[in-house]
N, C-alpha and C positions, 0 to 999 in steps of 0.2 A: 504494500500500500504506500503510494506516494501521496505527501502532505506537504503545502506550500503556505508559507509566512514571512512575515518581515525578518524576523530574529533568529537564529536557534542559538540558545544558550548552552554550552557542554559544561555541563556540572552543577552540582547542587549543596555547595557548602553556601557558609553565610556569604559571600562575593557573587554566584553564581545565580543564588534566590533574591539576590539586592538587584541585579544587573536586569532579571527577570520582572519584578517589582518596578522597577522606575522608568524602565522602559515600554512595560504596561501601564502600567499608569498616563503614561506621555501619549498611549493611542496607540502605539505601535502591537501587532498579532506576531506572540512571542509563545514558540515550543520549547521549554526547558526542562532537560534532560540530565540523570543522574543513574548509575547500577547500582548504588546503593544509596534505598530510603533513609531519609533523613531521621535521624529518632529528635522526637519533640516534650520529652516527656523525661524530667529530672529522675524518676525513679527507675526506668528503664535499663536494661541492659546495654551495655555500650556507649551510655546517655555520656556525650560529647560536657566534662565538670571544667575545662577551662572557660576565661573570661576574656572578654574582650573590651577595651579602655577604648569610645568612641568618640575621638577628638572633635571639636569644634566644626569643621568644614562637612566631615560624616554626618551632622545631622541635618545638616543644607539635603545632602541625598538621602537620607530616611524618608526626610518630610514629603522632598518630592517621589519615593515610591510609597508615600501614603500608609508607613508603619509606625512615624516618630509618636503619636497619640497615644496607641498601644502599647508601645515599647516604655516610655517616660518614667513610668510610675515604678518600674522593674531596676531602674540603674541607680549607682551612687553618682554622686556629685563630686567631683575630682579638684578640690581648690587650689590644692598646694603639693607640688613636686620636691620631694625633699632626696637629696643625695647625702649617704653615709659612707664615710670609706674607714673601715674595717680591716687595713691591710696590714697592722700592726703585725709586731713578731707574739703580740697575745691575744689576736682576734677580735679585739673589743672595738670599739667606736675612736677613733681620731678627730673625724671634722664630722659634720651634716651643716648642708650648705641648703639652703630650702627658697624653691623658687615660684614665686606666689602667681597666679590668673591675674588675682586685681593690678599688676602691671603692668598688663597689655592689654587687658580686657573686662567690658561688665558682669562676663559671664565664666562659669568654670574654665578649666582645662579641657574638660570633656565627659564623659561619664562610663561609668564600667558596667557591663551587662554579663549573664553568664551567656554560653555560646547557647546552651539547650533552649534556652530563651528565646535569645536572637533567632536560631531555624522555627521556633511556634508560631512567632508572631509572622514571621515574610511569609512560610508557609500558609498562615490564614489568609494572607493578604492575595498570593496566588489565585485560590480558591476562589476572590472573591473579584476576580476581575475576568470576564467574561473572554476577551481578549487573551487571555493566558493557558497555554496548554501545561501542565507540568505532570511529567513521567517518570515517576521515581522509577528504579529496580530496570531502569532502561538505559544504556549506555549509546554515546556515540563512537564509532568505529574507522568509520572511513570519509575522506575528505576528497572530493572531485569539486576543481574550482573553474568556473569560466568568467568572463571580463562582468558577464550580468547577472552571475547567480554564482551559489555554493550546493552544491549537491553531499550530503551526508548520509551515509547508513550505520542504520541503530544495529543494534545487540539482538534486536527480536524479529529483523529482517526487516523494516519500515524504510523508507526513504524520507527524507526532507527535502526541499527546495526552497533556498531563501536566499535574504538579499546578501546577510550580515550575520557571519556565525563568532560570536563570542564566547572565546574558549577561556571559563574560568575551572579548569577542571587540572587543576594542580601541577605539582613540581616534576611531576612524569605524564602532562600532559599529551592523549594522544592526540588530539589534535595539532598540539605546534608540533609533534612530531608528522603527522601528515601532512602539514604544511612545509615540514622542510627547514623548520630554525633549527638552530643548534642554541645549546647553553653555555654559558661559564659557572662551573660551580669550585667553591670551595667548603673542603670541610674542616671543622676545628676538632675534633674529638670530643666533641662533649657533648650533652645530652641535657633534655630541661624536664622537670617534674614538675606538673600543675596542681593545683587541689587547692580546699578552701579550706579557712582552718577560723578557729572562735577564740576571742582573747579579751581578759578581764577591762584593759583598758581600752577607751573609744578611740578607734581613728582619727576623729573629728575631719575628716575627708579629705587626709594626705594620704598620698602613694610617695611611697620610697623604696630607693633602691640602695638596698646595703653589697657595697664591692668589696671583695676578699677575692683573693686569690684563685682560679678557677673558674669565675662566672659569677652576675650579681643575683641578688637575693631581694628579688622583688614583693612587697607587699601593697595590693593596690584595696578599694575601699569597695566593700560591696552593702546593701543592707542587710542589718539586722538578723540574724537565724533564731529562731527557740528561744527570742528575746535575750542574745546574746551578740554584742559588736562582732562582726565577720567582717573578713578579709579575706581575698584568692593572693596564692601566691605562686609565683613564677622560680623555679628556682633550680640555677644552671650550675655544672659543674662538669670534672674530667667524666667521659663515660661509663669506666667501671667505678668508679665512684656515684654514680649520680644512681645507676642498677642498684648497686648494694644499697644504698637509700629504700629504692620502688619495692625491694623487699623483705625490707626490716619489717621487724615486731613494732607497734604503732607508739610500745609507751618509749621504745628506744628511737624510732623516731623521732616525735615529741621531743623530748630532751634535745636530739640534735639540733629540729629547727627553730628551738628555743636559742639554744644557744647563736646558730648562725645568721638571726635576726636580731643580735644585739640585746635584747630583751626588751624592745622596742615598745611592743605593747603589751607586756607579761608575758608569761608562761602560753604559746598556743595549742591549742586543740584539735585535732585533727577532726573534718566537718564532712570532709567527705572521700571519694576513693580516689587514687593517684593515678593519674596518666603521664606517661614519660613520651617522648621523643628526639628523634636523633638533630643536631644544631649544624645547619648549613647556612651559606650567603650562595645564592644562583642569580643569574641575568641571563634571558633571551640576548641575542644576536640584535634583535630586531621586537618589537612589539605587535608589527601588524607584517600581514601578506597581502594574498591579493582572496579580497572577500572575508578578511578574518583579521582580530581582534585578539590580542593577548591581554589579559586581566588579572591580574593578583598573582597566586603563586605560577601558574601558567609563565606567567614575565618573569616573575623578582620572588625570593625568597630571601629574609635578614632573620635572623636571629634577634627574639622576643625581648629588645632594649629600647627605651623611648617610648613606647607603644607606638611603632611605625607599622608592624606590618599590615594586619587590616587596614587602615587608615590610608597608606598608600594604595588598598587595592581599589578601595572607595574612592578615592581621587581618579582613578583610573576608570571606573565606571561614568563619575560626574562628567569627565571630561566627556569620553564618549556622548553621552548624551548630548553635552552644550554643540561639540561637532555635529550630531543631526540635525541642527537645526536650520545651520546656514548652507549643508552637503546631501548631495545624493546618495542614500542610505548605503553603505556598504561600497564607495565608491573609489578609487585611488588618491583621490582631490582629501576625501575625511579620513582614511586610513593612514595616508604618508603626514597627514596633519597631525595625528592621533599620536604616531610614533614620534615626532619631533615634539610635540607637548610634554610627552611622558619622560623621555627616556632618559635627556639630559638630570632631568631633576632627580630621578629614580636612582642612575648611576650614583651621582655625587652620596643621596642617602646610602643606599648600597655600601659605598666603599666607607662612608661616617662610620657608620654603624659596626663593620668589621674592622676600622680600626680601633673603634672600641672596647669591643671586643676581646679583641688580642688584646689591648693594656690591662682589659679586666682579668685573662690568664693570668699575665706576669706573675712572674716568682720572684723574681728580684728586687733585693728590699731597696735599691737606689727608681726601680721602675716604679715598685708600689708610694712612694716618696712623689716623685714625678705627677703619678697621677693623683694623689693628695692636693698638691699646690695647683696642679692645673684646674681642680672643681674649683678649688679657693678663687683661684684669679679669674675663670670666667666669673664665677657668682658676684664678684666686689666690683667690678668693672662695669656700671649701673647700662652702658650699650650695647658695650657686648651680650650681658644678663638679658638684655629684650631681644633682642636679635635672636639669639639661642632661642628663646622662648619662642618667637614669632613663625623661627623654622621649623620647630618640634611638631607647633601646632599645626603645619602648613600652611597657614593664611600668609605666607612668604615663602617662593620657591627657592629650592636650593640653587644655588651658582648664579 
């Protein structure tokens, strides 16, 4: 069975149900496609316990795929970005450097949602837009492209024929692989474990990142659990180190990421179950071809610092959009526009981010020193300190 529409979306994470969403919303007859159903449901098996920090510019594209309503009431409020460096030769706290919203702006930083969240709410939002085809447990396969259409086949034998295929369907996307990009990847050896954890003292709606040796140790603000302050946290380290974590006993856990959060906000509680994954930085060649669109991991994958990565894929989708407005859908005019919007700015983060990175590794106690005075001197440097802010947010592009 052949089916024709404006869009066909490949993939069905949170990037690929937004990308679906907003360009439903905007009118445009959008099939989006994914081989595995999204679970939408915190208690479920598999259910997707990390969090997503949705910076300022990300809620410009919620609004316009017509979920920010739904969503609102579910996220924290992010006011204050605070950096701890912890690189001492006794682990404990040296600086925390804390960099406030109301500097740059009337409104937060951004807000944190859990992921299982984020897929309920787009996933309704699908449902509820007549214009919208979405096929969970159905993959796409194969990519035939010509000057006026993309021809795709699914996983269940269906064809598609559409104007504009946007591939958000990850870091082994088969799509940009039928399309013909190549990637740059590097990998660092290390690995991040997510999960929410409950702690006697209130957040009061900072995210902080504690740097030691290895990888930082993020705590970001979520609401309230069992009427107890919660917080998710992100927390990266060498690989067999990071494993033997994922399957410790919980009180010996506990103890540890007491400890490697400084005791920031007391003693934490583990809230919910641990997902690990392996820490890469990757770039596409290229971001678009001919009839196709690369989007979030598909493009770029950074390691989980800054709260860049969603938020760059959201940029990636918004643009897309603002290009249909003034281009012929799917056309070389908005495609080669698409890749020169994105790509400079992406790279520059890209490489940010991995040099980060790596001084978050360092072992060496003249490196861990270095990057003490360097949070120091941007944070005192009241231009610098907004600029940095400005770019984190995005509402200024890199380079």
């Amino acid at each position: 069975m052949t089916n024709q529409c404006d869009i066909l979306v490949s993939g069905g994470g949170i990037a690929g149900l937004a990308a679906a969403a907003a360009f439903g919303t905007a009118g445009y007859s959008v099939i989006c496609v994914d081989p595995a159903p999204p679970i939408t449901d915190s208690a479920a098996e598999g259910a997707d316990m990390r969090t997503t920090a949705m910076l300022q510019p990300a809620r410009d594209l919620l609004q316009a795929a017509g979920v920010w309503d739904a969503l609102s009431d579910h996220g924290a409020a992010l006011e204050v970005m605070q950096i701890v460096d912890a690189g001492g030769s006794d682990g404990t706290a040296r600086t925390a450097k804390a960099f406030r919203a109301s500097d740059v702006s009337d409104l937060p930083f951004g807000w944190n949602f859990q992921n299982w969240r984020l897929r309920q709410v787009l996933v309704a939002r699908l449902e509820a837009l007549e214009n919208v085809d979405f096929r969970p447990g159905i993959g796409a396969e194969t990519l035939l492209t010509r000057t006026a259409e993309a021809r795709v086949g699914l996983s269940d034998g269906g064809r598609v024929h559409t104007r504009l295929v946007i591939a958000a369907d990850g870091r082994t996307s088969p799509m940009r692989e039928a399309a013909g990009i190549s990637v740059q990847t590097r990998r660092y050896g290390q690995k991040a474990l997510a999960f929410a954890v409950t702690h006697p003292e209130p957040h009061e709606n900072v995210s902080t990142e504690v740097h030691q040796t290895g990888g930082p140790f993020t705590l970001v603000p979520l609401p309230d659990h069992q009427g107890q302050p919660c917080s998710a946290i992100v927390w990266m380290d060498d690989g067999p180190k990071t494993l033997a974590r994922y399957n410790a006993d919980i009180e010996a856990f506990e103890d540890e990421m007491t400890t490697r959060s400084c005791g920031i906000l007391g003693p934490l509680t583990l809230a919910s179950p641990r997902s690990i994954w392996p820490i890469i930085s990757q770039r596409a060649e290229r971001f678009s071809g001919e009839r196709i669109a690369l989007v979030a991991e598909a493009a770029h994958v950074v390691p989980p610092i800054g709260a860049q990565g969603l938020n760059m894929s959201l940029a990636d989708i918004r643009t897309l959009l603002e290009l249909a407005k003034d281009n012929a859908l799917g056309s070389p005019e908005m495609l080669d526009a698409y890749h020169r919007a994105r790509f400079a700015d992406v790279s520059l983060r890209v490489a940010g981010i991995d040099l980060l990175n790596r001084t978050s590794q360092a072992s060496a106690p003249w490196m861990r020193d270095a990057r003490a005075f360097g949070v120091k001197a941007l944070h005192e440097v009241a231009p610098v300190r907004r600029t940095l802010m400005q770019l984190g947010l995005g509402t200024r592009a890199a380079g």
